[in-house]
C-alpha positions as CSV (number, residue, x, y, z in Angstrom):
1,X,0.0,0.0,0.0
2,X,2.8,2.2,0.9
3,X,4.6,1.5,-2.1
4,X,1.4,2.6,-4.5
5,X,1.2,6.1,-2.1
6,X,4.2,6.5,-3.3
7,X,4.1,5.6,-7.0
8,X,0.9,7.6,-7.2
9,X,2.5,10.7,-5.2
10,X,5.4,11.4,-7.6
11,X,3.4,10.8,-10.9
12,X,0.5,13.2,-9.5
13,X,3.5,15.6,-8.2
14,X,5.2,15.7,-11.3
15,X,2.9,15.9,-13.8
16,X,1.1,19.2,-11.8
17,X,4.8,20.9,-11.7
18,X,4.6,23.9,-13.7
19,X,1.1,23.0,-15.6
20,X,-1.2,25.8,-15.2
21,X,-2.4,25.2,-12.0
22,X,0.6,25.8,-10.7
23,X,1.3,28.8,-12.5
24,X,-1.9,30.4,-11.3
25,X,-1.5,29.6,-7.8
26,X,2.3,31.2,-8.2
27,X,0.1,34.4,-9.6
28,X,-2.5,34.5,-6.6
29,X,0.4,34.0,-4.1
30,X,2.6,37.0,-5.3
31,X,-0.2,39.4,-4.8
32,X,0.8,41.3,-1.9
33,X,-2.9,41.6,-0.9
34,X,-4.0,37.9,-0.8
35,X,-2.9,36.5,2.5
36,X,-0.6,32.8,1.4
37,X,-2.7,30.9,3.7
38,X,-5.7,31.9,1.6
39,X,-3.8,30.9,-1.6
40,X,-2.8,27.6,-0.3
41,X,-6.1,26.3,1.4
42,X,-8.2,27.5,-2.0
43,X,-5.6,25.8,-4.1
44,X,-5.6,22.8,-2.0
45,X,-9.2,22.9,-1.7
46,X,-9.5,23.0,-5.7
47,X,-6.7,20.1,-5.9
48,X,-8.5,18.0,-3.7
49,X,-12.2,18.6,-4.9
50,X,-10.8,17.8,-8.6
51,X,-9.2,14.7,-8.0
52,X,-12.3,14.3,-6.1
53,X,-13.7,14.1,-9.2
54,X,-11.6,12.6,-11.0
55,X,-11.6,8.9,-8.8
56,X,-15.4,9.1,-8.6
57,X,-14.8,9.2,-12.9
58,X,-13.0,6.2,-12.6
59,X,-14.5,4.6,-10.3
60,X,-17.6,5.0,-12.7
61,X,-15.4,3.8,-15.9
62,X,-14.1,1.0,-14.1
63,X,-17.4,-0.2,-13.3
64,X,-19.0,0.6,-16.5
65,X,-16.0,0.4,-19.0
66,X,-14.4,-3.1,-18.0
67,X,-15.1,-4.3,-21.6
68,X,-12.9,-1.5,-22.6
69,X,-9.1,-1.3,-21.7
70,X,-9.2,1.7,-19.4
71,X,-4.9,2.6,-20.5
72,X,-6.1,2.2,-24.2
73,X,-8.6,4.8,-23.7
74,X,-6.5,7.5,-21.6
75,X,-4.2,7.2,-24.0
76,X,-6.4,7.6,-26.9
77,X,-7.9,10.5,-24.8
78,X,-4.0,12.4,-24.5
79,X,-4.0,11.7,-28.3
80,X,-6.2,13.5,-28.5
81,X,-6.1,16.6,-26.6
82,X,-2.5,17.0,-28.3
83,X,-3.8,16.9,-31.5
84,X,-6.4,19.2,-30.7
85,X,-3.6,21.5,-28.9
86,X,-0.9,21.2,-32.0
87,X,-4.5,21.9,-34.5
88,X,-4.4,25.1,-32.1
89,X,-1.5,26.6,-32.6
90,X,-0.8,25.5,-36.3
91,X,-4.2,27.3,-36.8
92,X,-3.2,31.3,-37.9
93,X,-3.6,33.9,-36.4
């Protein structure tokens, strides 16, 4: 159990490093005129409420999408949203 803490952990931790989230949490914090303790518990509230989300999701997908292979489908699913991205900014101006 401890070692899929872990595993889960870093992934999670890495792949929110520098992503946009991040970003705009860096933003709300270096305004002098937003205590940090109200960055961090809205930011942690937000991280928490969307991964939330995002295990009652799969949750739901493992129950309803066994047929399916669930790493065929994210992957399809980061296919796609980098093809829609690269379709974005190949698109002119």
């Amino acid at each position: 159990m401890t070692s899929a803490f872990l595993t889960i952990f870093i992934t999670i931790f890495l792949a929110e490093s520098g992503d946009k989230t991040q970003i705009a949490t860096v933003l709300f914090a270096a305004d002098d005129d937003r205590p940090k303790w109200l960055v961090f518990a809205a930011a942690s509230a937000a991280l928490i409420a969307s991964s939330a989300a995002a295990v009652l999701l799969g949750a739901a997908a493992d129950r309803y999408l066994t047929a399916l292979p669930l790493k065929l489908l994210a992957g399809l699913g980061f296919i796609a949203i980098g093809g829609l991205l690269i379709a974005e900014h190949m698109r002119p101006a």
